[in-house]
N, C-alpha and C positions, 0 to 999 in steps of 0.2 A: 504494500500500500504506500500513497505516497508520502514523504515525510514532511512535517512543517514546516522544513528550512525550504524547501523548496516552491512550497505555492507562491506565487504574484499576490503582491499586497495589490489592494484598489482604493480608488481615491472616491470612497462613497459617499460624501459627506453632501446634504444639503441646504448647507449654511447659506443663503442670500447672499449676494454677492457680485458687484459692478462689472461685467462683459468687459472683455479688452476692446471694444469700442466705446463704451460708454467712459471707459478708463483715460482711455487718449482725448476723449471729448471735454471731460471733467479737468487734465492736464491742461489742454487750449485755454478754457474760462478760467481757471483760475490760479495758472501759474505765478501769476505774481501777488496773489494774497494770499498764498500759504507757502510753503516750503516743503522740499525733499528733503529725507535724511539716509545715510546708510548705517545699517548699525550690523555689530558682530554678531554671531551665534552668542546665545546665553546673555543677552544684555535686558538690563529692566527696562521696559517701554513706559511701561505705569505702574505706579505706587499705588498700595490703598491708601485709601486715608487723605488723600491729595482734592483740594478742591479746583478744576481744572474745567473748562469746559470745552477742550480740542477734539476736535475728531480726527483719528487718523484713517489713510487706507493703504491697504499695503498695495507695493506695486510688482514687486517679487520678496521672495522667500518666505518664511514660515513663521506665525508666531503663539502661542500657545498660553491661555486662561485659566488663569487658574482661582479657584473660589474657598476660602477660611472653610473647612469642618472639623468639628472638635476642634482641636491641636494637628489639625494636618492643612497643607494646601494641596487641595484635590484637585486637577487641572481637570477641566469639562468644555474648552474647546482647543482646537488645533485647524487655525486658521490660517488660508493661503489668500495669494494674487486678487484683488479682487473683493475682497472682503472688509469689513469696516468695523473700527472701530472706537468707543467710546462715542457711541450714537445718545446713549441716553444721559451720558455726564453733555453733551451740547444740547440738548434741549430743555436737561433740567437746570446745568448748572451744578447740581449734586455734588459730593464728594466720591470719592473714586470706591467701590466696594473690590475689584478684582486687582490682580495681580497681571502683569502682560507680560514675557519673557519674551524676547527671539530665539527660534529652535533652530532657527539657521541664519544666516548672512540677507539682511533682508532690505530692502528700497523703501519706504513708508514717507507718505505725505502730509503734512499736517496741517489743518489748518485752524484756526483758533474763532472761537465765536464773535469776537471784537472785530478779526478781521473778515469773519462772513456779513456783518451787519453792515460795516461802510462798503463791503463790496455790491451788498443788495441795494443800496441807496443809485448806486451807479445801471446795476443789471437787474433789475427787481424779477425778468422774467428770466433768463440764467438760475438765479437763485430760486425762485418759486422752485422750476422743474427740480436741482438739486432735494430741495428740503422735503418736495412729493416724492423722488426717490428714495430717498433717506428715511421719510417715513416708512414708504411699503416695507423696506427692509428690517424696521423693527418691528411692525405689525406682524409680519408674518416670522421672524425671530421669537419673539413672546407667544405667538399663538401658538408653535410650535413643540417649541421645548419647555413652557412653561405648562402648560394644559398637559402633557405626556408627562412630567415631573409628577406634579398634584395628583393626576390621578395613579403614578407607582406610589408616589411616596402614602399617600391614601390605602393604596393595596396593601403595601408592607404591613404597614403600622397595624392594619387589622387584622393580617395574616397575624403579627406577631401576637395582638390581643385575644384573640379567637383561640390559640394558640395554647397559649398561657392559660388561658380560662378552662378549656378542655384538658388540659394536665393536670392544673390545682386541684378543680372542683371535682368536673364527671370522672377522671379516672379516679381519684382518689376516694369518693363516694363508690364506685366500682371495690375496691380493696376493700373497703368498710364493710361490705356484704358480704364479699366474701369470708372475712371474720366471722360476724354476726352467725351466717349459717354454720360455720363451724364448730363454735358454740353451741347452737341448736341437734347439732348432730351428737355430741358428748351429749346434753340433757337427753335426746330421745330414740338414741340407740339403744334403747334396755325397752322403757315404755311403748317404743312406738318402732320396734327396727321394719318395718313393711316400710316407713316414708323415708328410710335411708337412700333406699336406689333414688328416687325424685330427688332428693337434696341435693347429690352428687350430681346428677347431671341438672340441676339448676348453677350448681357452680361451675361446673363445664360450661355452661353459656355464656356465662357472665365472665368467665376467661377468655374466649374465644371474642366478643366483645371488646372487653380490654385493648385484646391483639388488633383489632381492625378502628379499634379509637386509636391507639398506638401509630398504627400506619397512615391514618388520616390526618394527625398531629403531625408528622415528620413529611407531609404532602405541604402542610398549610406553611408550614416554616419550622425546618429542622431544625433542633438543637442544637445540633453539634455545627452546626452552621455559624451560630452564633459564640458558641463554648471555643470550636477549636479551629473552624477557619474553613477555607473554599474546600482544601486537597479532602483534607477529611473528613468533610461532608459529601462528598462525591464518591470518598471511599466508601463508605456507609451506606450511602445509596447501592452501590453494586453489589455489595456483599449481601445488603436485604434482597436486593432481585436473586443473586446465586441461591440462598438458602431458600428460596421461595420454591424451586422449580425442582419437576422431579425427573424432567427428563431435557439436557440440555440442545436447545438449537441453534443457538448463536456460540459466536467467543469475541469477547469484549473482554481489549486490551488499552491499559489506560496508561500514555505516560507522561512522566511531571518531570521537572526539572527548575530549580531554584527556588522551592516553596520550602525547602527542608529548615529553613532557621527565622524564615520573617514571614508575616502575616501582610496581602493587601489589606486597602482600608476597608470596613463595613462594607458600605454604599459600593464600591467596583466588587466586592466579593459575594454582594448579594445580586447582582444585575450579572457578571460571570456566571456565577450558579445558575441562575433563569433559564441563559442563554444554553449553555450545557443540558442544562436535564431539559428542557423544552426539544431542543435538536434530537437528544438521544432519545426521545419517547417518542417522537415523530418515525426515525427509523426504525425504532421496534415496532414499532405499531405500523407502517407502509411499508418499507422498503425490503422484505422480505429475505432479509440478507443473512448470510454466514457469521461475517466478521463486520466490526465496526471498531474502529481505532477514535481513542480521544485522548487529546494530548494539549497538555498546556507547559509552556514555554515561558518562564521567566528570566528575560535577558535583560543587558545592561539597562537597555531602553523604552521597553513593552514588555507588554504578556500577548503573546501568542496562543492562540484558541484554533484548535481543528476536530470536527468531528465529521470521518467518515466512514460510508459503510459500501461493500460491495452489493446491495441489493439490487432491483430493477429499475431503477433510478425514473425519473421523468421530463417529461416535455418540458423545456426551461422557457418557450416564448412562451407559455399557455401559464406558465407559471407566472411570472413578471407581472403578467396584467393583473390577476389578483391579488400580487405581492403590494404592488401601487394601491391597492383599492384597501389594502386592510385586512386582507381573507387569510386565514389559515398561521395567522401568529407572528407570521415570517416575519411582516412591517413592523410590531412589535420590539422581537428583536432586534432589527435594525436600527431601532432608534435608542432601546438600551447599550447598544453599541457607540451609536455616535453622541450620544450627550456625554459619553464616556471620553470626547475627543476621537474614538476608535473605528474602526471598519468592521464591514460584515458584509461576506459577498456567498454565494451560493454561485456550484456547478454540477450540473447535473445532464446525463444522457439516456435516453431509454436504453436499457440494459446495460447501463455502463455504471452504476452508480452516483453516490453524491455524496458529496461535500461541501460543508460549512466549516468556511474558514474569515478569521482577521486576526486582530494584534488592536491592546491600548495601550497609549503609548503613557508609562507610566516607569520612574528610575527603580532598579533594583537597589536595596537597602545592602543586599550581602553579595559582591562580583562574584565572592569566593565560593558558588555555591551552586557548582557545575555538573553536579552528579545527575544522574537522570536514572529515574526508577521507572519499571514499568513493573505492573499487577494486569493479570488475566483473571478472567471471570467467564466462567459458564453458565448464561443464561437463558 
């Protein structure tokens, strides 16, 4: 199967974003009320905390966003040519909430609200069309990723609560009977041993019970997801599919590399997870396949994500369209992909199989940490 060093990264991202004509047209009007800069890989563009009201756009290279959680900075975009920003510190004026690194050697134009104002006095209709483009691009920026935030960060949270309430209360009232009856079984095994068999198998229900609240908790939001991290919540998933089955038809081979000493954040390790066990339920559930390889890659710069399976793979134009429209989870994923700053691209052939694959681009905490494990599982 193929390995993850090898698939083609894609450039999926559909961040809003000025056409190289509108770029060069925007250059014309208003090269002399703002300025070009170049700046190196790794240099700060913007501070938080900074009250500023510039906008910039970049005109090549890369720059990458990054947003306060907890005690971390979580980068959530990775912006190219094209792209703009500090749109909403220029209209509000605001203080700066993100962070802007250069990820690479980059051209970026600046221009400052002071000097878009006297330049509107001169071009009132130049400026109008700029500031209706400038808006579409935050409209449909916020409509975007802020509406697909809310409503994950809304899912989690009551994943997590639902969660938590099914553990504490229902299984633990679960345990409580099964005590209780057992009790009742010492008081009325002498008096009453004919209602022994019933008790027993009223506690065989209530076990078997247990076990399928059990499985529906670690559906809603695993534990060990949160206890001990992505690897080994995925390991836990396989291992409950292996002991589950009594006669195997797949082989599900999983390998990791650089997870062995550092944990990603939360938030990437809950939206990785999604992405995994959504893909790999799709291909047991369609793809009819042998083998399914999933493999994550923690390298100096990204995590690399691939899951794929030799099954009967499918029609990829016929797919796309519904991909667009929302159908079958795909679009989903892709967008917990790219808020992530990341990629997620799907290839697929009739009877050639499929794969989902990308990469977020996020720094490894430990370089040292090159071992790569692989676990099989028969499921």
């Amino acid at each position: 199967m193929t390995s993850i060093s090898s698939v083609s990264q894609m450039d999926s991202s559909d961040e809003p974003r000025l056409s190289p004509d509108e770029l060069k047209e925007f250059l014309n009007n208003f090269s002399n009320a703002g300025e070009m800069h170049e700046f190196p890989a790794n240099e700060t563009l913007i501070s938080p905390g900074v009250i500023d009201s510039t906008v910039y756009i970049i005109f090549e290279g890369e720059v990458k966003v990054f947003i306060p959680l907890s005690d971390e900075w979580i980068p959530v975009a990775l912006l190219t040519a094209g792209s703009v920003i500090g749109d909403m510190a220029f209209f509000s004026g605001n203080p700066r909430n993100a962070l802007v690194k250069t990820e690479l050697p980059c051209k970026v134009f600046s221009l400052t609200r002071e000097s878009f104002d006297k330049f509107s006095l001169e071009n009132p209709s130049v400026a109008k069309s700029f500031i209706w483009r400038l808006g579409r691009i935050v409209v449909h920026r916020l409509r975007r990723v802020e509406m697909f935030d809310a409503a994950e960060l809304g899912r989690e949270e009551e994943r997590k609560r639902l969660a938590a309430e099914l553990h504490d209360d229902t299984m633990n009232d679960l345990a409580s009977f099964i005590m209780n009856i057992g009790i009742m079984k010492l008081e009325f095994s002498k008096k009453y041993p004919e209602i022994i068999p019933e008790l027993n198998e009223l506690v065989q229900r209530i076990k078997d019970t247990d076990r399928k609240l059990r499985d529906i908790v670690k559906g809603i939001f695993p534990p060990t997801l949160d206890n001990s991290g992505l690897v080994s919540a995925l390991n836990a998933d396989f291992n409950d599919m292996a002991s589950k089955v009594n006669e195997s038809r797949l082989n599900l081979k999983f390998k990791t590399q650089g997870f062995k000493n550092t944990r990603l954040s939360k938030p990437i390790e809950v939206d990785l997870y999604r992405i995994v066990n959504q893909a790999l339920v799709n291909a047991i559930k369609h793809s009819q396949a042998k083998n399914i390889l999933v493999e994550l890659i923690w390298a100096e710069k990204e995590v690399k994500f691939l899951i794929q399976d030799d099954g009967i793979g499918f029609d990829q134009d016929k797919i796309s369209n519904k991909l667009s429209a929302g159908h079958f989870g795909l679009s989903g994923l892709k967008l917990r992909a790219e808020r992530m700053l990341g990629t997620l691209d799907i290839d697929s052939k009739i009877g050639s199989g499929t794969k989902m694959y990308g990469a977020i681009p996020i720094s490894s905490k430990d370089s040292s940490d090159i071992e790569v494990i692989t676990l099989d599982y028969n499921i």
